[in-house]
N, C-alpha and C positions, 0 to 999 in steps of 0.2 A: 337408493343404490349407492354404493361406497364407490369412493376413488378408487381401488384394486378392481372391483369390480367393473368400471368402465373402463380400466385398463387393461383386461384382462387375466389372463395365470399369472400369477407371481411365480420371484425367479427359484425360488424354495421348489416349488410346483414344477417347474421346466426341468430344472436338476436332477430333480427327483424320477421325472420319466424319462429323461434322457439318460440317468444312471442303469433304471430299467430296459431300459428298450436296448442299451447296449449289452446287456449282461442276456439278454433276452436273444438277441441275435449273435452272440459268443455262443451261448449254449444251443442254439438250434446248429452253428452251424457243424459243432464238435457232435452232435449226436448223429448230424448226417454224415459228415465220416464216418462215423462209428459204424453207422445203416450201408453203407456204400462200401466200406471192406470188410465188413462182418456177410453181409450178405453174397456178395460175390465169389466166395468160395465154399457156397453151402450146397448141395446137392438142390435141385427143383423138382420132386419127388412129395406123394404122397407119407408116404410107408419109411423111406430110407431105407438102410443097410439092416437086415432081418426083423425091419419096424421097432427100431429101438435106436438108431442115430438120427443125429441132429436132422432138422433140411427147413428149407425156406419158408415154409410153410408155420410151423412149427414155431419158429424165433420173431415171424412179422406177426404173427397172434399173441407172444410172449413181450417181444420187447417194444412194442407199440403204443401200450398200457402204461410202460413203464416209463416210455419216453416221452407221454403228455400229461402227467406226475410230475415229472422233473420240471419240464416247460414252466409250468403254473408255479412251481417252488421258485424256480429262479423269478417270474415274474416279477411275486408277492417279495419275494426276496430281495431283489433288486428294488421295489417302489418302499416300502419299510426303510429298508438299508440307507439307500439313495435322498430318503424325507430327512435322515436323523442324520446324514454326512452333509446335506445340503442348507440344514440350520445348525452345527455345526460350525463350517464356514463361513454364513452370511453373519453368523451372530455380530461381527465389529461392523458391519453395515447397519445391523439395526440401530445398533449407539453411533452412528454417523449421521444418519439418517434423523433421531432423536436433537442430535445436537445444530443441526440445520432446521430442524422446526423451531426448536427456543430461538436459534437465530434468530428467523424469522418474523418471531413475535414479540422481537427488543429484547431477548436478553443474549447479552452480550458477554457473560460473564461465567456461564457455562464450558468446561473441558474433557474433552473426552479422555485424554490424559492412558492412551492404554499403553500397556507395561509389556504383558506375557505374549507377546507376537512379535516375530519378526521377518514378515512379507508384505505386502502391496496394501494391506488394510493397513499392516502400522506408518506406511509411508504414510497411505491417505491419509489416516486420521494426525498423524503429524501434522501434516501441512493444514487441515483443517484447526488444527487448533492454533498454528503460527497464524493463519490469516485472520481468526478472532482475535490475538492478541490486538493485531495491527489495527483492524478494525474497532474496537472497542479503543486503542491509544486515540485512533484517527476520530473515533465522536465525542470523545472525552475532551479531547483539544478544540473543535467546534463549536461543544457546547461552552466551554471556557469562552472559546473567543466573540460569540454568539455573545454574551454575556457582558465581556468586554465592552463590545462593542455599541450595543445597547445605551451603557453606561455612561460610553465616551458623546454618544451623538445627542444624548438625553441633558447633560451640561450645556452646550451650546445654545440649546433649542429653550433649556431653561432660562438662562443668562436673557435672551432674547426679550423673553417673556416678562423679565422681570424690569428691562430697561423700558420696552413699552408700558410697562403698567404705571411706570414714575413719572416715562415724559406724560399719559393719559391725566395723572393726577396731577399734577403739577406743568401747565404751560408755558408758563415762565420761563422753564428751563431750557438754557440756550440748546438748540437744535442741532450748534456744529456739533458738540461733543460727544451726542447722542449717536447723532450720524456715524463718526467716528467709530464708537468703542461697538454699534452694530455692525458696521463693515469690517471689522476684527475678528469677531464672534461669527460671522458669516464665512467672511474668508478660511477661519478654522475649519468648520463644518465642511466645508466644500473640500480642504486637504483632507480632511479625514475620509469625505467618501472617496476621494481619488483612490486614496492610499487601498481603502477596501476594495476598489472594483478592481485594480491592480492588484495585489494580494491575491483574491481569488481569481483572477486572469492565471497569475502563475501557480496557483494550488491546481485547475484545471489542467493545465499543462497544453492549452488550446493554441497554438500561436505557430504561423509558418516559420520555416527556420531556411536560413539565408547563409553564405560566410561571413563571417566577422572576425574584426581582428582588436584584439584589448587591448594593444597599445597605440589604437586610433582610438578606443575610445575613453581612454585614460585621458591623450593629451586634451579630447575635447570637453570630459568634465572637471580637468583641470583650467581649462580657459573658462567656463562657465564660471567658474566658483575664485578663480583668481582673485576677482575685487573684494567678497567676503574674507579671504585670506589676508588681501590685507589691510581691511580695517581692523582686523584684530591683531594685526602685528605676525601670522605664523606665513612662517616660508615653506610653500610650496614648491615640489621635487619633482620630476617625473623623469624614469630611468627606466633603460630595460630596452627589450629588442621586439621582433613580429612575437605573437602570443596568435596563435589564430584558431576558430575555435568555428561551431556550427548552431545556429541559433536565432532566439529575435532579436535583433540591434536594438531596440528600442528598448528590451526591458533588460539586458546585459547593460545597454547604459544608465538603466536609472539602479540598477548594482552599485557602477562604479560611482555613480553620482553620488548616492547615498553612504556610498564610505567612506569618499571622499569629506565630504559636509561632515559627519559627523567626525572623521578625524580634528576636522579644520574648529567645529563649535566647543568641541568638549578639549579642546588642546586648552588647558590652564594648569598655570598662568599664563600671560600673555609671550611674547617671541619665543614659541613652538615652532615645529617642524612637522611636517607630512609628507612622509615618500609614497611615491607611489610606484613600481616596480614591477613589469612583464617580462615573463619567460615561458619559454618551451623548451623541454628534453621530453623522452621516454613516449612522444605521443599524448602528452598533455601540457595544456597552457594553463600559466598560472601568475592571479594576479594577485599583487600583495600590498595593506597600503596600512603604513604604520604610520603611528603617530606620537609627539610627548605627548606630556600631561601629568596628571592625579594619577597615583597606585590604583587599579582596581582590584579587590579583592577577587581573590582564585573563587569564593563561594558564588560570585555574583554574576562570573560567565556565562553558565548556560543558563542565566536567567535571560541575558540580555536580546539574545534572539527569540524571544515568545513575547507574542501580542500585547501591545500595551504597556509593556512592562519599562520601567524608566530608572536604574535607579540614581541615587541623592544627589550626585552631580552632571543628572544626564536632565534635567528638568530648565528650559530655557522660556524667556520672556520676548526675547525678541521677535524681529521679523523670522527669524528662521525655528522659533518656535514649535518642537514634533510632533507630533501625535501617537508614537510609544509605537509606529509600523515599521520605520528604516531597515533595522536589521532583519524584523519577521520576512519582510518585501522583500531582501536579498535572499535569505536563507532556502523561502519556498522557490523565486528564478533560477537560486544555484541546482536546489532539487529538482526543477522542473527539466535543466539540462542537463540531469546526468553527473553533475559534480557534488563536489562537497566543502563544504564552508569552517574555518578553523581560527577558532580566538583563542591568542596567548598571553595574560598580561606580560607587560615590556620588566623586565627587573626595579628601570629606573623610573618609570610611570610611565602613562599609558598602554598604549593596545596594540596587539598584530594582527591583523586580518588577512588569514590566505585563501584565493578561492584557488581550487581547481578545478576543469572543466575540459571533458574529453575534447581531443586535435578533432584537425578536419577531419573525414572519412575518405 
């Protein structure tokens, strides 16, 4: 048994008899008029006037024949008519319908793309085809960072494996060091799943949302990160008035954190500067945190907010060492609250970073 079949008449089928059945009850009801003042002014008489005029008799044996003729025409007329206006119509349903099954079966890459309509099927199929686009960008990017990620966690795990296998051959080898450069290799591994499980925290967009205000929490990953500021010599800023905004504090500050830090790491040469700057007009709060430094090239922007990606002077050895999430980790919390995230290089080197992020409600 098919699927239409445990579901019943298709809607071809329903149209179809409901195109009938009204053309069906139109014509009955225009013939009973017709019967109801055609008849009421006829004589009720055998014979008539010298057996040769009209009378009731006469016209309900005549036109009774004629009036269940017509019935069965408009019927057959109406269910034909009503099959071929009813697929007709459904026809951009059936390419919608089509295009929701590839869906379904992984292919994402399928468009219904129709042209010659303009009503409720061209909306549909529009918007159908916008949310393929979105989705197939949105698995394209998964399986990239899927991939990434793999990559990233498979190094550490390697490294690991390789310093066990040297201290195994080799006992000799002093123990601190070993100790050491695995508690590196570890500690990496553990920011990188941090970074992940946060990352996907805010791609879910799962998280209660509270008030907050970005210029508490500016000053306070500005006091976080102070003493990294200045063992490298940069002067850290912080300016700006209430910014207040609706969301989770906790990952709106590891935002500000992370722009912070990387204003403050990639600020080279050394005696740099990092503002960091809250405002609100118009019903949004916005927070902005520049920095000097090295020119970035205009090509290398919108690389910098995607997974993993690091480029030539973003690559660090120290304790603050990244894991190529910072900016993806802002970019998806900006998205998850409704804002939007803006890098400009600076003329004279470095970065601008602006988020903005809808007011209270």
């Amino acid at each position: 048994m098919t699927g239409r079949a445990r579901l019943g008449l298709s809607a071809r089928l329903k149209l179809a008899l409901s195109y009938a059945g009204f053309l069906a009850v139109a014509g009955a009801l225009l013939l009973a008029v017709v019967w109801w003042y055609l008849l009421r002014y006829v004589p009720d008489n055998d014979q008539g006037l010298l057996g040769i005029s009209p009378n009731r008799y006469l016209l309900v044996h005549t036109f009774a024949p004629a009036a269940a003729w017509a019935m069965a025409f408009l019927l057959v007329f109406g269910l034909v008519g009503g099959w071929l206006l009813a697929g007709r119509m459904l026809g951009p349903l059936g390419r919608i319908t089509d295009a929701a099954r590839l869906a379904g079966s992984g292919s994402l890459s399928h468009r219904i793309r129709m042209t010659n309509r303009r009503d409720e099927f061209r909306e549909l199929a529009d918007t159908f085809d916008s949310m393929l686009d979105q989705l197939e960008s949105h698995v394209d990017e998964q399986r990239r960072f899927a991939a990434n990620a793999s990559h990233e966690l498979r190094t550490p795990l390697a490294i690991s494996r390789t310093l066990l296998d040297v201290a195994r051959k080799d006992p000799s080898r002093d123990p601190g060091e070993l100790v050491e450069r695995l508690y590196a290799v570890n500690n990496r591994a553990i920011g990188l799943t941090d970074a992940l499980l946060l990352l996907s925290r805010g791609d879910g967009g799962t998280f209660p949302r509270e008030p907050v205000d970005l210029s508490l929490l500016a000053e306070e990953a500005a006091e976080t990160l102070l003493p990294l500021a200045e063992r490298r010599g940069v002067t850290l800023d912080v300016t700006g008035a209430a910014a207040r905004t609706s969301g989770s504090a906790d990952l709106l500050l590891r935002v500000v954190t992370n722009l912070v830090q990387n204003g403050i790491v990639h600020n080279l040469p050394a005696d740099g500067t990092v503002t960091v700057h809250t405002e609100s007009y118009d019903g949004t709060s916005v927070l902005r945190v520049e920095n000097t430094g090295r020119p970035v090239p205009q090509d290398l922007v919108p690389t910098l907010t995607e997974p993993f990606q690091r480029g030539t002077e973003r690559v660090r050895t120290d304790e603050h060492a990244g894991v190529g999430l910072g900016l993806a980790i802002v970019r998806s919390v900006v998205r998850a609250h409704g804002g939007t995230l803006a890098l400009v290089p600076r003329p004279a080197g470095g970065l601008v970073v602006t988020v903005r992020l809808p007011g209270p409600p």
